[in-house]
C-alpha positions in Angstrom: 153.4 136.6 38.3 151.0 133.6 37.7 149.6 134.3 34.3 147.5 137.1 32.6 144.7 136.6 35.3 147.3 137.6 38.2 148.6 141.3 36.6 147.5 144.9 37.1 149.3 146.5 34.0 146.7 149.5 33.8 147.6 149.7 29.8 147.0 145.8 29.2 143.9 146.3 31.2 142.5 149.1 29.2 144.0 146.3 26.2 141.6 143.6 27.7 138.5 146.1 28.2 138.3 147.7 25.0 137.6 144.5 23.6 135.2 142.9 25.8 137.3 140.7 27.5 138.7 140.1 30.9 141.5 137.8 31.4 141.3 134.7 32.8 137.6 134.6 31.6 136.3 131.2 31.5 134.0 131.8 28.7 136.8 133.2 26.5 137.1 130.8 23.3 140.2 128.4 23.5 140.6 126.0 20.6 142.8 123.6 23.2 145.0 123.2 26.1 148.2 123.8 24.5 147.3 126.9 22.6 145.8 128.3 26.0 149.6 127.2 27.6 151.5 129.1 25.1 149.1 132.2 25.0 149.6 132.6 28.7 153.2 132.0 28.3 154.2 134.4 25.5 152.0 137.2 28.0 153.4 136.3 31.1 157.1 136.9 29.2 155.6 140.1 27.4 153.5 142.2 29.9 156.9 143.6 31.3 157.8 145.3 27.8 156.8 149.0 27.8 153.7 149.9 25.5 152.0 152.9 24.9 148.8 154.3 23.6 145.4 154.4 24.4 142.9 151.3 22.2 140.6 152.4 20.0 137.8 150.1 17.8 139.6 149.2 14.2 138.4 149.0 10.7 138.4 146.6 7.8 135.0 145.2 6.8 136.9 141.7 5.1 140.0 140.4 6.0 141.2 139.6 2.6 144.5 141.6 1.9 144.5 143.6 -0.5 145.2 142.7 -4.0 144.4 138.8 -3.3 140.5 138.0 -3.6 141.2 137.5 -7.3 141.8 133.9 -5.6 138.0 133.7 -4.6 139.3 132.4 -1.3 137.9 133.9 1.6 140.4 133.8 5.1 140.2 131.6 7.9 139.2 132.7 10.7 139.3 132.9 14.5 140.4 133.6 18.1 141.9 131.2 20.4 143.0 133.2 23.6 142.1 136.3 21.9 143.6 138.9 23.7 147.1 136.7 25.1 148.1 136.8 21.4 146.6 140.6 20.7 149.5 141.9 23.0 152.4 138.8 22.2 151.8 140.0 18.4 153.5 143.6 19.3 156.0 141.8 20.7 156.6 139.4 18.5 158.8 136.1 19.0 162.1 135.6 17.7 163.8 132.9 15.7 166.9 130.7 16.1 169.2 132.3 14.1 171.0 135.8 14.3 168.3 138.2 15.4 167.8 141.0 13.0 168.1 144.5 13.3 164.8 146.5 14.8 162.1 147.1 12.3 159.5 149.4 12.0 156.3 147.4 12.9 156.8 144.3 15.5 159.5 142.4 15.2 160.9 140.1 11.7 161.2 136.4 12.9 164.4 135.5 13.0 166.0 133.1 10.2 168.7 130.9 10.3 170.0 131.7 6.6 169.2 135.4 6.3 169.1 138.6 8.4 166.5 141.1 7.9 168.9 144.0 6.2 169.0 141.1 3.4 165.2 140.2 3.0 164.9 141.7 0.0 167.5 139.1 -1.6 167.8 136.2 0.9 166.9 133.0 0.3 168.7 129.7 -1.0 167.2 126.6 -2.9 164.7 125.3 -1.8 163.8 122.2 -4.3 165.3 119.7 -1.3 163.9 120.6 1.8 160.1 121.1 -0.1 160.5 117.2 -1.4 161.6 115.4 2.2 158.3 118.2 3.4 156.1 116.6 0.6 157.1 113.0 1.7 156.2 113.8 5.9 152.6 115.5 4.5 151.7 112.5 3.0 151.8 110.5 6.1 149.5 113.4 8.0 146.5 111.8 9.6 143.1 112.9 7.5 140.3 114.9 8.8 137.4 113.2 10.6 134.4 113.1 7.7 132.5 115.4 10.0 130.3 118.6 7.5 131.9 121.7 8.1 135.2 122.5 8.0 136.5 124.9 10.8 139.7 126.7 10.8 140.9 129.0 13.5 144.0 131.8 13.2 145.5 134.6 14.7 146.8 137.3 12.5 147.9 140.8 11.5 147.1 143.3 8.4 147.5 146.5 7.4 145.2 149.0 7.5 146.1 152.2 5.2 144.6 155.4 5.1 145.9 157.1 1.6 148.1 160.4 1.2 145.9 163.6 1.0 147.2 167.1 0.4 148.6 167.6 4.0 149.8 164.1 4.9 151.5 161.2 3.7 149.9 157.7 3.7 148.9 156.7 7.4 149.4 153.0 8.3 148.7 150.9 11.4 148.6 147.3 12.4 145.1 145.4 13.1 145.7 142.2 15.2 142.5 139.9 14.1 141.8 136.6 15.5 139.2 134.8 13.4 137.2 131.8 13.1 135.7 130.4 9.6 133.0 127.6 9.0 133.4 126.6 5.5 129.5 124.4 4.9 128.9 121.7 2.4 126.5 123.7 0.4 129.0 126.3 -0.1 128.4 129.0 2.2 131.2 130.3 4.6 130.6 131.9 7.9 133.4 134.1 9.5 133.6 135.0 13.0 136.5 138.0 13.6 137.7 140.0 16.4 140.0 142.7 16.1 142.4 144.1 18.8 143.4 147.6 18.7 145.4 149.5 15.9 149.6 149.5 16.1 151.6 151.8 15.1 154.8 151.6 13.3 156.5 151.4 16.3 154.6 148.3 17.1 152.8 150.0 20.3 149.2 150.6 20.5 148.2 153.9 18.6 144.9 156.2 19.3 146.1 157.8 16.2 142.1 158.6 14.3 141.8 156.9 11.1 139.0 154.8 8.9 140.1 152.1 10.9 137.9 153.2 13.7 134.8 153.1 11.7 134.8 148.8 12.1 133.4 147.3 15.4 135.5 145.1 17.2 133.5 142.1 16.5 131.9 140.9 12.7 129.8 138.0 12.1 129.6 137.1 8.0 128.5 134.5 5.9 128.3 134.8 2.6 128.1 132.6 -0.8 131.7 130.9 -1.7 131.6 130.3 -5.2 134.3 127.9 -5.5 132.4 125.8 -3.0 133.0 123.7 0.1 135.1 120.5 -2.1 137.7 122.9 -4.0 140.9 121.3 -2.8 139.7 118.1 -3.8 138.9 119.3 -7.5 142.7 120.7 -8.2 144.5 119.1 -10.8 146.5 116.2 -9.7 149.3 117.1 -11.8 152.1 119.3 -11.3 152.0 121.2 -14.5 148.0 121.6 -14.3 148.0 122.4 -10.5 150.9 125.5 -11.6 148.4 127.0 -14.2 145.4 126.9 -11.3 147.3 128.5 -8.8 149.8 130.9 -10.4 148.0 131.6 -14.3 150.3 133.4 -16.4 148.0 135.7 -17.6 147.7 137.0 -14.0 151.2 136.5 -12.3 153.4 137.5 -14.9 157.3 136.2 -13.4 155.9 136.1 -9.9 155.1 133.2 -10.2 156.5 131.8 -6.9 154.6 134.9 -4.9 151.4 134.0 -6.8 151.8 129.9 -5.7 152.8 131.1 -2.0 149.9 133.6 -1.9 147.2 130.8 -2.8 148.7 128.4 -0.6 148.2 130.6 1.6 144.7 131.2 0.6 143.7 128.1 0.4 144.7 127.0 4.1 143.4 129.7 5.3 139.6 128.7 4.4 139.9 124.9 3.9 140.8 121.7 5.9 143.5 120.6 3.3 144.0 117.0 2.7 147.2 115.1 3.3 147.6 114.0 -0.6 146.6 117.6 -1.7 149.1 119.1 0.9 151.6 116.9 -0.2 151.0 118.0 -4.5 151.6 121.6 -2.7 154.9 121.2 -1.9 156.0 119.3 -4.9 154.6 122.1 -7.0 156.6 124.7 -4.8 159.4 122.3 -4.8 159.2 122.8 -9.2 159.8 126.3 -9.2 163.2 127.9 -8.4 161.6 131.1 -7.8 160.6 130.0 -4.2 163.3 130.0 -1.8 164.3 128.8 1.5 164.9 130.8 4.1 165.6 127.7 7.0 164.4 127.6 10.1 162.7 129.9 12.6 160.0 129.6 15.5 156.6 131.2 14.2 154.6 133.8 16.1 153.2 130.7 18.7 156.5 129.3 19.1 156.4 126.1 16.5 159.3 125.5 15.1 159.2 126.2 11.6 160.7 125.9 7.7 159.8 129.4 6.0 159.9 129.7 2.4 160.1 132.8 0.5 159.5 134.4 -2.7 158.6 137.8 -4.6 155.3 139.5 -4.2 153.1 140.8 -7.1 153.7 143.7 -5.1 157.9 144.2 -6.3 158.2 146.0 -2.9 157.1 143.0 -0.7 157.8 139.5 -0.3 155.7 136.8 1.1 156.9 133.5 2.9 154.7 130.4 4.2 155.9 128.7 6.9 155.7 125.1 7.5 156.3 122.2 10.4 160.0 120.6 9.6 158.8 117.4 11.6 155.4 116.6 9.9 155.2 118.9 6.9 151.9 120.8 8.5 151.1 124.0 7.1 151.7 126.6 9.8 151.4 129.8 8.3 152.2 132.8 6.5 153.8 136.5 6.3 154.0 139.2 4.1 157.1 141.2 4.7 158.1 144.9 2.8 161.1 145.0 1.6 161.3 148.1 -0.4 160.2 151.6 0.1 156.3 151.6 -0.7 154.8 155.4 -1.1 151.3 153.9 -0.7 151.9 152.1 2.7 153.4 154.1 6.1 156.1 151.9 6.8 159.8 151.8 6.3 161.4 148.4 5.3 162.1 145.9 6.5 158.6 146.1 8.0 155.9 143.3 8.9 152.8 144.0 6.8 151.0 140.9 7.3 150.7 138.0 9.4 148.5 134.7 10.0 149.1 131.5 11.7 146.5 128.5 11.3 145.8 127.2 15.0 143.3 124.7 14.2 142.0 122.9 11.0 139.7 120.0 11.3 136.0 119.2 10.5 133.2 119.5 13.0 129.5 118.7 13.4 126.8 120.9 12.7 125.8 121.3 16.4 129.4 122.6 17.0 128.9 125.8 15.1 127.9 129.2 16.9 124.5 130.3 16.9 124.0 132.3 13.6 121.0 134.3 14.7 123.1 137.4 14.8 125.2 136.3 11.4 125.1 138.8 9.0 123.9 136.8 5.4 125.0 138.5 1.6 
């Protein structure tokens, strides 16, 4: 096998078809050479693992999770080798350290100071390894001063149809790959594919569900009212960037979950500046809440620091993972640890998943055409 272009897998081809796209297509979007490399890579490894299931269209309307638009961030957005990573996410890709036991959705990363039976608990401090991280952000080379801000990611989310009288909750997987162009007058445009629906098992499901009622392909843009400049206008002190990001009012003690979720918020639908980056991880560095849980390799194969901490939700926890040699953000995941009657998993269990491929700023003339946009 020479790469994705080369196999006849009848199930990955039904994979490639359902969303528009064949592989090898020249005009599928790549955000550059390396993340084509790895894409092709991770599939050429993965397209001998059994699958099952026929695809089916997926829903969500927004790709917020659930429970987190109180930030008034939007997420980031899009495809690079869209399908490639559609099948390497039900595969997943595992860490450096002892590989945990199977889950219920695809694959935990793998973590050199905890296994996945002790999620719920693991973690040790993290106040170190967050300073030397602040320190290598600072030195991060800054944005060009180009207009719009464009961030691509590939990611994961749940999709939950609720308990009725006959059934229990019914769950599945949506691989999105998204694309967001964050303008200077405030508006945000985001661009999202979706792949098909997984089931806890991590194989492709036709099980029927409001997921189906959501075409494959959405076009947005809509008014962001914290507009275009908002990581440049948060407080410059520690203390005053806490009460931003994690009010007390609003995050009660999960304080470390509420800072991890709007980091993870904020990369998702801004180009971050070194300096800010840098405050970021000082301010996670300040609260003991936030733990490390060392090093992995993320769902692209970066090698990565992941950091942990309590969800508002007591049943999950989320982590952020971050770039040991630069202090890049990389990413995030949101990981159930606890039984959860509202959600059709069993722990440990992925429920979430985004990796930043590309944040920079871009000319006008490099944005889609918006005729077919859809404006609220």
């Amino acid at each position: 096998m020479t790469g994705p272009e080369h196999h006849d897998d009848p199930e990955l081809r039904r994979l490639l078809d359902s969303i528009g796209l064949r592989a090898g297509d020249p005009s599928e979007p790549v955000s550059n050479a390396e993340s084509s490399r790895r894409a092709e890579a991770m599939l050429a490894r993965i397209v001998e693992q059994p699958r099952g299931g026929d695809r089916r269209p997926t829903r969500r309307r927004a790709w917020w999770p659930a429970g987190r638009r109180w930030t008034g961030l939007s997420v980031a957005a899009a495809l690079v080798a869209c399908v490639l990573v559609a099948v390497a996410l039900v595969v997943g890709v595992p860490g450096p350290g002892p590989q945990p036991a199977a889950a219920q959705t695809p694959p935990l990363l793998g973590f050199s100071l905890a296994h996945a039976d002790g999620l719920r608990v693991a973690g040790e401090p993290a106040h170190a390894s967050l300073i030397a991280l602040a320190q290598r952000a600072a030195h991060l080379p800054e944005a060009p001063r180009l207009p719009v801000q464009r961030i691509l990611a590939e990611a994961w989310s749940t999709s939950t149809d609720p308990a009725d009288e006959d059934n229990g909750p019914r769950t599945v997987l949506v691989p999105r790959h998204l694309e967001v162009f964050q303008f200077e007058d405030g508006s945000r445009r985001s661009i999202e594919r979706r792949g098909a629906a997984l089931d806890s098992h991590g194989r492709v499901t036709d099980q029927p569900g409001s997921w189906d009622d959501v075409a494959p392909t959405t076009d947005e843009t809509f008014a962001n009212d914290l507009g275009a400049a908002y990581p440049e206008s948060l407080p410059t002190t520690i203390s005053g960037l806490s009460r931003r990001l994690a009010p007390p009012d609003a995050c009660g003690k999960a304080t470390g979950g509420c800072l991890l979720s709007a980091v993870s918020d904020l990369f998702a639908g801004y180009v971050v500046d070194p300096a800010t980056t840098a405050r970021l991880w000082q301010l996670l560095a300040s609260d003991p809440s936030i733990k490390s849980l060392g090093s992995t390799t993320d769902r692209l194969g970066r090698s990565a620091e992941a950091f942990v901490a309590d969800a508002l939700d007591p049943t999950q926890r989320i982590l952020i993972l971050i770039d040991p040699a630069t202090g890049l953000y990389l990413g995030s995941e949101t990981i159930l640890v606890r039984p959860n009657p509202d959600l059709g998993f069993r722990p440990p269990a992925v429920t979430q998943f985004t990796a930043i491929v590309g944040s920079t700023r871009v000319a006008e003339s490099s944005v889609p055409d918006d005729s077919t946009t859809t404006h609220y």
